[in-house]
Structures are given as structure tokens and as C-alpha cells.
C-alpha positions, 0 to 999 in steps of 0.5 A: 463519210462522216460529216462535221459542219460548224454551225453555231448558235450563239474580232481580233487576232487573239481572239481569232487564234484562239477559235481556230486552235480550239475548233482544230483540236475539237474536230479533230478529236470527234473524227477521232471518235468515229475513227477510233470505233471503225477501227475497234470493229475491223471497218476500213477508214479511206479518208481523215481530214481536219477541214475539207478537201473539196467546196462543202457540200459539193464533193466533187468542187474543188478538190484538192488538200493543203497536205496529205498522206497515206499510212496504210489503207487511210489518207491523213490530210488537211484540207482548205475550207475551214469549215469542219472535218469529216472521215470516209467510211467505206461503204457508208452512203454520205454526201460523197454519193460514191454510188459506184462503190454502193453498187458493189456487193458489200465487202467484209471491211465495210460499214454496211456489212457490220452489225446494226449496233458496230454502226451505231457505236460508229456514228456515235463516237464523235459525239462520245469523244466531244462529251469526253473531252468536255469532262476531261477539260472540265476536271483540269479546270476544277481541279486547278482553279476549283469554283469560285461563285458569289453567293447572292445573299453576299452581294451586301450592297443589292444590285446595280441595273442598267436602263431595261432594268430599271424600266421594269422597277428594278432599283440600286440598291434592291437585293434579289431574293427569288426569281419566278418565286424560286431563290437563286443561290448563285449571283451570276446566275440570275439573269440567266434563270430570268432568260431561261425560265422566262421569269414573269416576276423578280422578288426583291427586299427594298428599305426592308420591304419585299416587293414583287418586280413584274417582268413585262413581255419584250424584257428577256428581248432587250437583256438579249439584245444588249451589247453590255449584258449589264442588266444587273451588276453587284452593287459596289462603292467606287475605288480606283484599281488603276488609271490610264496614262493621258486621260481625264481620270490622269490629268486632274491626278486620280491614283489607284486605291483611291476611294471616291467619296464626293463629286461637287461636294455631293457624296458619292457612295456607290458607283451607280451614283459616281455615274449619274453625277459624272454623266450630268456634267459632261463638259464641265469642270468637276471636284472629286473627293477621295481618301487617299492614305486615309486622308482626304483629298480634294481634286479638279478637272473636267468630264469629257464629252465621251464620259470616259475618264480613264479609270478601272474600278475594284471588282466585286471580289475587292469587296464580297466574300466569295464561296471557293471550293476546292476540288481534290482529283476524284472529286474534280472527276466527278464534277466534270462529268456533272458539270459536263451534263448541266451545260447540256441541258444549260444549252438545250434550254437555250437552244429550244429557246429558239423554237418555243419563245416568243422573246427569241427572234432567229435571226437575232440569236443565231451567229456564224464563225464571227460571233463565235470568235467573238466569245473568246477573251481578247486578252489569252488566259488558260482558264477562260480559254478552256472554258469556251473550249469544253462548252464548244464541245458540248455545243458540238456534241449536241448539235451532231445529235440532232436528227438532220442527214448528214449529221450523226444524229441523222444516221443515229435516227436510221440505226435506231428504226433498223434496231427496234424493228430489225429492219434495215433502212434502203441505201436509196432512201438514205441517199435521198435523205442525205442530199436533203439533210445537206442541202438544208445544213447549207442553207443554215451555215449560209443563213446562219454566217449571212447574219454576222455579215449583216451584223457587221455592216450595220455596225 
């Protein structure tokens, strides 16, 4: 049996759909995978299951299916923990532990009968199909919406920070020119070049200057932590892009494209200082001035004591010039393979993160089903939807290939030894291997979901 447990690293009905169809389809088509090589090399498949049949990983734990059939010598079926999907490979030790079937002399149909490469292709094909699937989804993105990025020399006004920003030295206003001493091309990509390089010094212009930004040990902790993730934004002035019926924002008569100039008769360019001068006044009556039609216009009313007003501001591409490339088909082919291969070693680096950082607590960076449900936007878009999508994929094909028994890269690491050295690893010494690589995935599924229900209470 193959094995394809969900644990991932890292809220609504929507966003609840959204994880169930984007899972269902990805470990689907990674059993696909297995399944597809099985067949291509005369291996017979008993079982292929979207989900368990049985209370993972106690095979023999409640089994029963919420559908099934057979169509020749495999049973199709849907099984009712939603935690995965596996295939039952015949004469493959697995979590199974069908001793009586290994007992057996090896038949022709068998996994164990094939050559040492036909196994490897075998145990590789989920993984495969995931980082095929990740290159096909990305070459549908690039090839309708193409790439669109700002580029940080564009963000005319500098960088807008929040409190850890701005206790590190960070100011409104600061244009980032380098990271660690290297430039950054693209704007959305500073703070993660911050986080991964763990960046000691941030290099930024200011009043014409160039200043060099220490970045303090316990600053990547805190960007982590945040719930915002609002370290530094664009830089923007406050126009008005919509306001919500029945709010503060609503009731002293703000419009959309209303540009606001003044508060209390102190001007008010940018939004970080529309802020400051909102947040001191909290519970007060306040005068804002806009330009409205290019008039200008005076209006009054209070600031609640939740500071919210009711208003939804333009966005940087209201005022940035963005790059935007546009990809013909071969070119998005291309670029999905490229694409699909950056967010490995995007993921990798943040994955050994984990082992190698001293800003990175475990338990503070590991989530279970929650936290992935959570990066799903609450509001459906195809293209935010296939995103997360492809990058499940990638996360999927990078954690199979992980060396634990159970998982492909388990199996992967015995084929390999068998390979170089031309001898075949003991069906006893797997079968140990294995109930110990499943006992350990047990435990980190557990630890790892344990911690979103922590989250949850605390919260």
C-alpha cells in the first residue's frame, strides 16, 4: 500500500470547500501516479482509495468505505477519514503488514517480483504526478493572467511599517535598496528574503542618505508571529475606493475616490499619517478634508472606539506602475516548469528553516488541516484558488520525498541502497521500518493538528 498522509506545515465554508476540492483532486492524481507506473510495468493494484477506508494507521480499525467497486482486479473506493489516499500494491510491504500474502512465494504480477528500477518508477510516480500537476496549473496561470509584480524602485513613496518595523529603525517613508547587502528586484519579495536569508542588515535611502538598518536577533520571530503580516507595505496616499453602509466613514458623508488631504486641519498625505491622527482621536469628533470632483470639501464626525471607519482605500496599483508579462503558450510552458522548481527550493528553505533557525520555534510554525484551510481566500477566485493549489502540490511532492517509512521517499531510500549496491533490503527489515515510520507520522499528524486546536482555544 502506498501511503499519502496530509501533513502540512505551514475558517469558513468557502474556504473549507476550497481545501477539501483542492486535497481531493491532488491526492487523487498522486495515487494516480503510483497507480499509472504499476499498471505500465504488468503490477497488479488491489485497492485505490481517495481517503481511508480504515482508522489510519491501524489498518485493521474500523473498516468500512462510503463507496466502492471493483472493475477488474482493483477496488475503486472513497473512504471515510479524510486524511489522505493510498493504493494497495500487491506484494508490497506496507502498513497493511499482510504477512500472509508476503509469506507467499512471489508471483509474477507482484511489486516484489519487478526489477529494482520498475519499483523506483513505482514509488516515484506520486510525486511525479504532483510536480506535473504544479507545472500544468502553473502554465494555466501564466498563460491567462501572465505576471504581474511591482517593481521596488517603483514604490515612489518608500515603505509604510508597522510597530516591529519600526522598532528595528524602519521609517515611513525609507526606499529599500538591499537586503543583507543584495538588491531585491521584486517589492512582495522583501520580507521573505528577510525571513529566509535571515537577513542581519536592511539598506535604505532616507532624506537622500543611505542608511544601513541592523536587523536585531528575535525580528524574523515577530514578522512570523504576526497576524497582519504587514511589516512593510507601499507607501501610498489615502483615497477612498469604497465605504460600508452604516459606519462612521458612512455617516459623516465620505464617497468613493474621495482624496483625503486633512484631518483637523493637519495635512494628511499618506495613510500612515491618516492613522496616527485617526488613532489619537479615538472618541472624538474629527474634521476631514477631501478633494472631491477637484473641490474641496469639508466633513465632520467621530472615531469610533474600534477605529474602524468604514473605508476601503485604493491599492498600490491605483498608484504604482507595475511590470506585467505576458506569456505566449510555450513560453508559460516554460515558465511553469521554472516556476514549479523555484517554489521547491522556496519551500525547502523554508521547511529546513524549521531545523537550522533559531528564530523558528516548531511549534509555533507547524499547522494541521486548520491552518491550511485557512490560506484559502474567503472570497472564491480561480486565480488565488489555483495558486494554493499548485503550491499544495509542490508541498506534497516535497513532503512524500522525505526519507520516513511509509512515505515514498522511505521506500525511495531502500530502492536506492538495493540500486548502488545490488542487494535487496529484508522484507523484515522493511517491515519494522515501516511500522516505525508509521508510528512517527502518527505522532506529527497528531502534534502537528494538536497545535491548531491550541491555537483555536487560545484564541
Amino acid at each position: 500500500m502506498h501511503l499519502n498522509t496530509l501533513l502540512l506545515f505551514s475558517g469558513g465554508g468557502v474556504q473549507a470547500l476550497q481545501l477539501l476540492a483542492a486535497l481531493s483532486l491532488l491526492i487523487l492524481l498522486h495515487e494516480f501516479g503510483h497507480f499509472f507506473f504499476a499498471r505500465l510495468f504488468k503490477t497488479r493494484v488491489e485497492k485505490f482509495y481517495l481517503f481511508f477506508d480504515f482508522f489510519f494507521p491501524f489498518s485493521k480499525v474500523f473498516n468500512f468505505a462510503l463507496w466502492k467497486k471493483k472493475v477488474g482486479d482493483t477496488e475503486y473506493g472513497l473512504g471515510w477519514f479524510p486524511l489522505g489516499g493510498y493504493v494497495k500494491i500487491s506484494g508490497m510491504v506496507d502498513e497493511s503488514m499482510d504477512k500472509e500474502q508476503m509469506a507467499l512465494p512471489p508471483q509474477p504480477w507482484e511489486y516484489r517480483s519487478k526489477k529494482a528500477w520498475q519499483r523506483l518508477f513505482i514509488m516515484l510516480g506520486g510525486i511525479i504526478m504532483n510536480v506535473l500537476v504544479a507545472a500544468f496549473i502553473y502554465m494555466i496561470i501564466f498563460s491567462i493572467w501572465g505576471e504581474e509584480y511591482l517593481p521596488t524602485q517603483n514604490a515612489k513613496y518608500g515603505i509604510m511599517v508597522d510597530s516591529t518595523a519600526e522598532s528595528i529603525g524602519l521609517r515611513n517613508g525609507d526606499m529599500i535598496t538591499a537586503v543583507g547587502g543584495k538588491p531585491v528586484a521584486r517589492f512582495n519579495k522583501i520580507v521573505a528574503e528577510i525571513i529566509f536569508s535571515e537577513a542581519g542588515t536592511i539598506e535604505v535611502k532616507r532624506d537622500g542618505e543611505t542608511k544601513t538598518i541592523a536587523v536585531p536577533a528575535g525580528t524574523i520571530n515577530k514578522i512570523i508571529k504576526s497576524q497582519k503580516n504587514s511589516f512593510i507595505e507601499p507607501r501610498m496616499p489615502l483615497v477612498i475606493a469604497a465605504v460600508s453602509k452604516h459606519t462612521a466613514a458612512d455617516t459623516m458623508g465620505l464617497k468613493a475616490n474621495d482624496s483625503v488631504i486633512a484631518i483637523n486641519n493637519q495635512p494628511v498625505k499618506f495613510f500612515d499619517e491618516f492613522q496616527k491622527i485617526r488613532n489619537a482621536n479615538v472618541g472624538m469628533p474629527i474634521s476631514v478634508t477631501v478633494i472631491r470632483n477637484h473641490s474641496l470639501v469639508q466633513l465632520h464626525g467621530n472615531v469610533p472606539q474600534n477605529k474602524l471607519l468604514g473605508i476601503e482605500r485604493k491599492g498600490p496599483e491605483d498608484f504604482f506602475k507595475y511590470d506585467r508579462i505576458k506569456y505566449y503558450p510555450l513560453e508559460a510552458v516554460a515558465k511553469g516548469f521554472t516556476y514549479t522548481f523555484d517554489q521547491f527550493g522556496n519551500y525547502w528553505r523554508q521547511f529546513k528553516m524549521i531545523f537550522t533557525s533559531k528564530e523558528i520555534k516548531a511549534s509555533e510554525s507547524l499547522g494541521g488541516i486548520v491552518s491550511f484551510g485557512k490560506l484559502f481566500n474567503p472570497v472564491f477566485s480561480w486565480y488565488d484558488f489555483l495558486t494554493l493549489t499548485a503550491f499544495i502540490s509542490v508541498i506534497l511532492a516535497f513532503m512524500n520525498l522525505l526519507p520516513i517509512p511509509g512515505l515514498d521517499g522511505g521506500y525511495v531510500i531502500f530502492l536506492i541502497f538495493e540500486l548502488i549496491s545490488g542487494r535487496k533490503v529484508s522484507e523484515k527489515v522493511m517491515e519494522r521500518a515501516t511500522t516505525v515510520g508509521l508510528v512517527l507520522l502518527l505522532g506529527l499528524m497528531l502534534y502537528a493538528n494538536g497545535l491548531d486546536v491550541f491555537r483555536m482555544f487560545k484564541h
